[in-house]
NUKOLRO-606389 format. One record per residue (C-alpha): residue number from 1; x, y, z. Coordinates in pm, whole numbers, plus 50000, padded with zeros to 5 digits. Example, Ala and Ser with C-alpha at 12.3 -4.5 7.8 and 13.67 -1.06 7.14 Angstrom:
2
1,51230,49550,50780;
2,51367,49894,50714;
This chain:
480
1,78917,19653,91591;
2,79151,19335,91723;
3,79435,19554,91608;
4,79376,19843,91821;
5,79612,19735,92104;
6,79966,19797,92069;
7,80149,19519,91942;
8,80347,19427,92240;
9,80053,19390,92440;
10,79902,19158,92118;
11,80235,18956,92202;
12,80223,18973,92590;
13,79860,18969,92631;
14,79795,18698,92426;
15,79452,18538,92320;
16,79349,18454,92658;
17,79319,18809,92755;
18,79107,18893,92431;
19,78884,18655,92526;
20,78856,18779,92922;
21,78790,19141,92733;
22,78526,19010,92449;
23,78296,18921,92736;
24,77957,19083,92652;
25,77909,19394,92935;
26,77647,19309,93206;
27,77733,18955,93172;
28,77979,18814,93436;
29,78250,18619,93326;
30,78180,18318,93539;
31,77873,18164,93603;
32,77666,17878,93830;
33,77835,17648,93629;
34,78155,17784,93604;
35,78476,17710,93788;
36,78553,17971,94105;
37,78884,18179,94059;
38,79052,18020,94362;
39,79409,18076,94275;
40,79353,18433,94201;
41,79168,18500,94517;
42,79443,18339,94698;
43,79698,18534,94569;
44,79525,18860,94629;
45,79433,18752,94993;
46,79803,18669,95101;
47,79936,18964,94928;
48,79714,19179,95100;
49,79719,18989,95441;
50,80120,19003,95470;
51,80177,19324,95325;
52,79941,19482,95537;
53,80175,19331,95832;
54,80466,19479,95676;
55,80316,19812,95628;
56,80231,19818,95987;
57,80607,19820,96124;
58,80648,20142,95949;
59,80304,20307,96063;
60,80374,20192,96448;
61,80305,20513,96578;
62,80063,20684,96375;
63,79846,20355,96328;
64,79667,20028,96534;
65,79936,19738,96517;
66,79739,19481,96319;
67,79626,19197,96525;
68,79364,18877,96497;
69,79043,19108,96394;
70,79262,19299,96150;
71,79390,19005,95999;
72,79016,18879,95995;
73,78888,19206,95813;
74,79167,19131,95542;
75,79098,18771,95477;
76,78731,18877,95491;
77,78801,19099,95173;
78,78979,18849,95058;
79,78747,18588,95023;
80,78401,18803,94919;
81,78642,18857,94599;
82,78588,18454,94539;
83,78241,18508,94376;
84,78364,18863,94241;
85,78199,18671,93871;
86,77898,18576,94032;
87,77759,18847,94270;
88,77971,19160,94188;
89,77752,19380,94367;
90,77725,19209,94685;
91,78107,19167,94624;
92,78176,19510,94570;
93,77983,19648,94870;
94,78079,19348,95116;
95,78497,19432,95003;
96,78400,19812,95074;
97,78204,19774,95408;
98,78516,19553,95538;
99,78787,19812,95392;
100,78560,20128,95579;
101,78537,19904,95943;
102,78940,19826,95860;
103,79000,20185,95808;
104,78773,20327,96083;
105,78988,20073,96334;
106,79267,20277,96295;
107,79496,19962,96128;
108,79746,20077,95885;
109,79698,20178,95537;
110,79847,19921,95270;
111,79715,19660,94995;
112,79438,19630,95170;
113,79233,19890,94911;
114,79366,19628,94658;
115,79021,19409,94754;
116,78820,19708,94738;
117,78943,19786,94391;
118,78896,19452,94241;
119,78552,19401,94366;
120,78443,19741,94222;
121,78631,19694,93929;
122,78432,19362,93873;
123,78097,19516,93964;
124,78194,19797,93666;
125,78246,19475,93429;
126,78010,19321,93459;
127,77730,19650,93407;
128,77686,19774,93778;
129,77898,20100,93772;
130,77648,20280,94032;
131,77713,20013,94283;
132,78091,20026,94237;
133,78078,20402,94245;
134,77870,20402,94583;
135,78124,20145,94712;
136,78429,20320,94638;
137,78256,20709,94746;
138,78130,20547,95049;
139,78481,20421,95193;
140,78631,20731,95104;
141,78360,20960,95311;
142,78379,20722,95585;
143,78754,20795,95585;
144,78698,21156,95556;
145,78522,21155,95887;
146,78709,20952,96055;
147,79029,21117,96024;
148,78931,21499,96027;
149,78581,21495,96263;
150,78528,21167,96411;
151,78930,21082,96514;
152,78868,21199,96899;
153,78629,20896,96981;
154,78820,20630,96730;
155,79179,20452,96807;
156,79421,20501,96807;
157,79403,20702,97120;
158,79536,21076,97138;
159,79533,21093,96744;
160,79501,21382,96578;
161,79362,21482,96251;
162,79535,21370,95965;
163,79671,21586,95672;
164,79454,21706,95415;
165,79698,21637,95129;
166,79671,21258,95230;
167,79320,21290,95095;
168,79476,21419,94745;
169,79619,21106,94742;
170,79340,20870,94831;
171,79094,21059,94572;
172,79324,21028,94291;
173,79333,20661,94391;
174,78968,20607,94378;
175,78955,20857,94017;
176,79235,20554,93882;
177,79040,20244,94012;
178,78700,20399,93823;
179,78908,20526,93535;
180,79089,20179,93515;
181,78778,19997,93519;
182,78573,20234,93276;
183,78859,20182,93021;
184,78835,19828,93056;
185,78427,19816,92997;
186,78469,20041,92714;
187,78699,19810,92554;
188,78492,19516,92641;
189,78194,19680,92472;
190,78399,19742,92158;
191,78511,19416,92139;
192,78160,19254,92182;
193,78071,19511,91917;
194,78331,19435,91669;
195,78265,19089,91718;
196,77865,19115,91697;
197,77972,19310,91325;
198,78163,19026,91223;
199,77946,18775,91274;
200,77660,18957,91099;
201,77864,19031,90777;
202,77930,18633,90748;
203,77571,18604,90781;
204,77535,18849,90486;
205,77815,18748,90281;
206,77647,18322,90358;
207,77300,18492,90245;
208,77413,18703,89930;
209,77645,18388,89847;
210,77378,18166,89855;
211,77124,18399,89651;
212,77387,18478,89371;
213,77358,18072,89343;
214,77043,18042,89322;
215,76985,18346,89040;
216,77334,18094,88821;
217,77119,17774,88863;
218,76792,17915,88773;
219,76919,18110,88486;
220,77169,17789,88342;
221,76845,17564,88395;
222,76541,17779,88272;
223,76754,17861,87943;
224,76896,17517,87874;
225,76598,17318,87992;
226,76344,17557,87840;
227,76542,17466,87524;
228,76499,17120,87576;
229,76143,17119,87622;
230,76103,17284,87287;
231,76306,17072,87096;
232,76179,16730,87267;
233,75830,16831,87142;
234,75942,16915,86798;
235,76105,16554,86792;
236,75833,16368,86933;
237,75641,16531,86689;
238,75828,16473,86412;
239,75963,16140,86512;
240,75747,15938,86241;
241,75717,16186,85930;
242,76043,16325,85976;
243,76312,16135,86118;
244,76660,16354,85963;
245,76418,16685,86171;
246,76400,16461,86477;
247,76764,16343,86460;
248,76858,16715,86475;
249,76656,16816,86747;
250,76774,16522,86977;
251,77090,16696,86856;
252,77027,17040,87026;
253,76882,16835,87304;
254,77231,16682,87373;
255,77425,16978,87328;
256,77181,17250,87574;
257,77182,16990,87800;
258,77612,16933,87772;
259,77625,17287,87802;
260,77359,17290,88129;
261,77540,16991,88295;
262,77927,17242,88218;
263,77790,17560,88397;
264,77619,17377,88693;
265,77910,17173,88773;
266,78102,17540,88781;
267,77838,17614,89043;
268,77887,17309,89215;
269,78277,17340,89212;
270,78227,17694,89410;
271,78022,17508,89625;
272,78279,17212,89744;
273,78620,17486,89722;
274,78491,17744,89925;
275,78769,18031,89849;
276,78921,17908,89502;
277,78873,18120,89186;
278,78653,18000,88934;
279,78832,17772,88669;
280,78689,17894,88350;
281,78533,18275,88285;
282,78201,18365,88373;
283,78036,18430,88079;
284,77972,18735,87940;
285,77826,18918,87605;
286,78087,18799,87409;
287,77952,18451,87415;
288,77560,18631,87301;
289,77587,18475,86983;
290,77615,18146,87078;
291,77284,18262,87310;
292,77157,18318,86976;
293,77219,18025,86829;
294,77043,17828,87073;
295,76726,18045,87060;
296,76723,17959,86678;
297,76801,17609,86772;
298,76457,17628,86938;
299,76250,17808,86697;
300,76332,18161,86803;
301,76450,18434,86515;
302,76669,18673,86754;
303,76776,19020,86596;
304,77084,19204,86788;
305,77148,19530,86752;
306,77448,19741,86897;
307,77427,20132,86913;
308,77701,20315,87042;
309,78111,20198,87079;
310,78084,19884,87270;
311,78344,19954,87572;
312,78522,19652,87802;
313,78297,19600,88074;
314,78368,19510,88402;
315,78319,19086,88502;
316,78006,19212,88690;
317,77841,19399,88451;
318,77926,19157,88205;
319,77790,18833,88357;
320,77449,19067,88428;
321,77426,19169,88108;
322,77424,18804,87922;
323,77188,18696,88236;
324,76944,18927,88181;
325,76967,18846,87776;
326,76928,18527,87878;
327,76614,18516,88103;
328,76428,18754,87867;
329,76523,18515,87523;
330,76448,18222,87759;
331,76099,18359,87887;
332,75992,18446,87524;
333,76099,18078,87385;
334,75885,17959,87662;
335,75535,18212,87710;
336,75528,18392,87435;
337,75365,18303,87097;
338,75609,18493,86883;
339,75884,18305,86722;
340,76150,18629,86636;
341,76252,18846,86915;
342,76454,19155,86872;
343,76751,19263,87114;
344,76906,19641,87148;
345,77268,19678,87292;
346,77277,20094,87364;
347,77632,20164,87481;
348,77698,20511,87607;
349,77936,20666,87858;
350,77754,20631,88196;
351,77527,20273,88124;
352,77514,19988,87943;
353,77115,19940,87810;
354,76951,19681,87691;
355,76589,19592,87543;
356,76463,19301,87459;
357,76119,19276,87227;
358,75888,19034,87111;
359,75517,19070,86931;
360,75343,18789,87018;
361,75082,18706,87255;
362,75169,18490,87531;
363,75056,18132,87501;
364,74897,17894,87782;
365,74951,17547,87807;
366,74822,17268,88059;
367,75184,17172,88137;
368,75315,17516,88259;
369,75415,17566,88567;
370,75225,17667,88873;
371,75257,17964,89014;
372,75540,18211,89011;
373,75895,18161,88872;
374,76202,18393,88959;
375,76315,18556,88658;
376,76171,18881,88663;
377,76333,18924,89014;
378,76671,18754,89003;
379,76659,18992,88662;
380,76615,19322,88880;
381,76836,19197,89142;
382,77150,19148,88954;
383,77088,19494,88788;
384,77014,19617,89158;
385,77335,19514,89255;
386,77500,19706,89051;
387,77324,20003,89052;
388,77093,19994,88731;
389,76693,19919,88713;
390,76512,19664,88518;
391,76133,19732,88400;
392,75958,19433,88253;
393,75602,19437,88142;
394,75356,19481,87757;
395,75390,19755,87497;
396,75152,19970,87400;
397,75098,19822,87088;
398,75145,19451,87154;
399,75393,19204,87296;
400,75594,19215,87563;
401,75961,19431,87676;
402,76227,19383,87890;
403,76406,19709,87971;
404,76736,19715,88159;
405,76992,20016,88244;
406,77348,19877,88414;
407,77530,20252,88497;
408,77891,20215,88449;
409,78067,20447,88698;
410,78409,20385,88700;
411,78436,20294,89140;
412,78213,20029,88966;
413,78526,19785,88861;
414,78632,19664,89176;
415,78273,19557,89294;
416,78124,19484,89018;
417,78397,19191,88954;
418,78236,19059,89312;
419,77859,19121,89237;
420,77830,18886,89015;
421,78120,18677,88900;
422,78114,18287,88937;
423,78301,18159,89248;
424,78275,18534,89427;
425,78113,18703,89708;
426,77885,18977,89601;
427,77985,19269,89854;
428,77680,19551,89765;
429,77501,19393,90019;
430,77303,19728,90076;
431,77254,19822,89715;
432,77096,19421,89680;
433,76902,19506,89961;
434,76739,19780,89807;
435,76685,19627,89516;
436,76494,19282,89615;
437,76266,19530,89832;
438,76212,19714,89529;
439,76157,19414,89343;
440,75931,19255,89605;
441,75691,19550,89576;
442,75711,19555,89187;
443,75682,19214,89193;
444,75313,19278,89373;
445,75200,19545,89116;
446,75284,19325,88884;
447,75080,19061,88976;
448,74791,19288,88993;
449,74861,19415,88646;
450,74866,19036,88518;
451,74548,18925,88666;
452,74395,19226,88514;
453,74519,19107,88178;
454,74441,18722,88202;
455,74136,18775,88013;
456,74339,18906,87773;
457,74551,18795,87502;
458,74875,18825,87724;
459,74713,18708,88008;
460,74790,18341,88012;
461,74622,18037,88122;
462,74650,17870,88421;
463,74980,17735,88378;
464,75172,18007,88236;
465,75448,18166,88434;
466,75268,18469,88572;
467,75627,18576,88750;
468,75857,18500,88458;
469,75614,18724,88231;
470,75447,18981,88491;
471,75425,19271,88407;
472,75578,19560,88614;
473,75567,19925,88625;
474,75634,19979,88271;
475,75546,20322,88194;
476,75740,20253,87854;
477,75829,20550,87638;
478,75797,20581,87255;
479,76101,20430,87103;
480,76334,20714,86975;
């Protein structure tokens, strides 16, 4: 949109007339509290005053010589068009009363429909095109009568009626002003428009920015510190019979949390460069065995199976992939009873799958947290993002899946390296939309479902993680 002008009026124009033009329509450019355009007005008002004089010598005998009321009439004009910004309408009416009692006198045509066309031209600015339209039709009846019915009784004396094709010219004068000054608003709208655009897609951008943040620190912490947890209570426990068991938990306590500290200060680093590319790779499923290897770390038997020919996947994809992995290992080492957990890679040509199983119940403990978490929805809003679905609830026969389904369509590579690579701005801003409203009202069956199952072997205490573990609309299939 700023690159709609030509560029030599970009260059002549300059920034100061953008910002005359990006003024909002219906709202003057000057104010009670702004500045009055004197040198403008005083420009206009001499120009008008002294060529009006000049014009006269060469309309001596067809016109009124101009003399002191004249003169008056002009600076009149003149000086309504110093609060042109403030009261355009009782600008553009007073400029076109004094231009209809100039013209009815009989003076002599000249710059003196200058004033009348800047004060409706402001009134069209600033949102009040019927009053500039009734200005500028209303001096040209008046002038219409006067010089083809009304001449006998007006000066100058023994006048006759003037020639129609003078009236050709004074309508396609008043057609230019309106047409000027409709351009103009039009271009002032588009501006305020374009502008009004921008500023809500850095609102967006700030927003999804800040969310794709929040979904990296919640899923580095909840893994590493879930890890953590486990393994400080095996050492505590272990501390007196078995010191060598202890010594090698406070081990995997050093390295999750080495590993925690690495991928938050990434974070962090995006934070403080706004701009700058991330200095190390997001990570993807290449690094899902060392996921594994944590999960055992922490008591957790985790079997991976691949189907299909694993294909390179986009940076987007990839990071959503290992997230989701990550949050569904993570929420099993921490609610679930079950110590092995099984994990399905299906590649095929148009999506990436993924389901993650466990068979235990889920356990309840004094020292869970309250409330919800965010798992299950930063889960179905990085898959959202890119297009896929993530269903999240029991099985049938026991224990608890996590289903996910990333499509892979190949316009997918350029925006899937900004949904959700560290250091970049996720640009489906509709498509993440969509999916935290779907995931809001999931999110609500869900809960449902869980309180309905509290009872129950999955159901949970009161401090289990009713969010990281809710169940959503399932509707799981037999496995094939």
């Amino acid at each position: 949109m700023e690159n709609a002008r030509p560029p030599w009026a970009r260059r002549c124009l300059g920034p100061a007339w953008e910002r005359w033009l990006s003024v909002p329509p219906g709202k003057p450019r000057g104010g009670h509290g702004t500045r009055l355009p004197w040198l403008s007005t005083l420009a206009v008002t001499v120009f008008v005053t002294v060529g009006s004089g000049f014009a006269g010598h060469n309309q001596a005998h067809g016109r009124v010589p101009l003399d002191s009321v004249g003169r008056a009439l002009l600076v009149i004009g003149g000086v309504l068009l110093l609060f042109r910004h403030r009261y355009p309408r009782t600008v553009a009416l007073g400029t076109a009363a004094a231009t209809a009692v100039y013209l009815v006198a009989g003076y002599p045509y000249g710059p003196v429909f200058l004033t009348l066309a800047l004060g409706a031209f402001a009134a069209i600015l600033a949102g009040h095109r019927t009053v500039a339209w009734c200005a500028l039709g209303g001096v040209w009846a008046v002038h219409l009568l006067a010089a083809h019915w009304l001449y006998p009784w007006l000066p100058p004396p023994h006048d006759g009626p003037a020639p129609w094709d003078q009236e050709i010219v004074v309508t396609v004068w008043v057609v230019a002003v309106v047409a000027l000054s409709e351009l103009v608003r039009v271009r002032r709208e588009q501006l305020a428009k374009a502008r009004a655009e921008r500023a809500a897609a850095e609102r967006r951008r700030a927003d999804e920015e800040r969310l794709r943040i929040a979904r990296e620190l919640h899923d580095v912490l909840a893994h590493s510190i879930s890890v953590i947890n486990v393994q400080a209570g095996v050492g505590l426990a272990l501390l007196d019979s078995d010191p060598e068991q202890a010594r090698t938990a406070l081990t995997t306590i050093k390295a999750a949390s080495k590993e925690a500290l690495g991928e938050v200060r990434q974070v962090l680093a995006t934070l403080r460069t706004p701009g700058d590319a991330p200095r190390s790779p997001a990570p993807g499923l290449d690094r899902l065995p060392e996921l594994v290897e944590q999960a055992r770390s922490a008591g957790l038997a985790v079997d991976v199976t691949t189907e299909g020919t694993p294909a390179p996947l986009a940076p987007g994809t990839d990071l959503a992939a290992f997230r989701i992995v990550q949050e569904a290992l993570t929420n099993i080492v921490r609610h679930s009873g079950s110590r092995t957990a099984r994990v399905l890679l299906r590649h095929t040509r148009a999506a990436l799958e993924i389901r993650v199983d466990d068979d235990g119940p889920a356990t309840t403990g004094a020292d869970g947290p309250a409330g919800g978490g965010n798992g299950l929805a930063g889960m179905r809003e990085r898959a959202a993002a890119l297009g896929g679905t993530v269903e999240a609830g029991p099985r049938p026969d026991g224990g608890f899946r996590v289903r996910a389904r990333i499509p892979l369509a190949p316009a997918q590579t350029g925006a899937e390296s900004q949904a959700g690579g560290e250091g970049h701005v996720r640009t489906e801003g509709q498509a993440g939309a969509e999916g935290q409203a779907g995931a809001a009202e999931s999110e609500a069956e869900a809960g449902a479902e869980w309180r309905k199952r509290t009872a129950g072997g999955r159901g949970g205490g009161p401090g289990a993680d009713t969010v990281g573990r809710g169940a959503g609309p399932e509707g799981d299939e037999e496995e094939s």
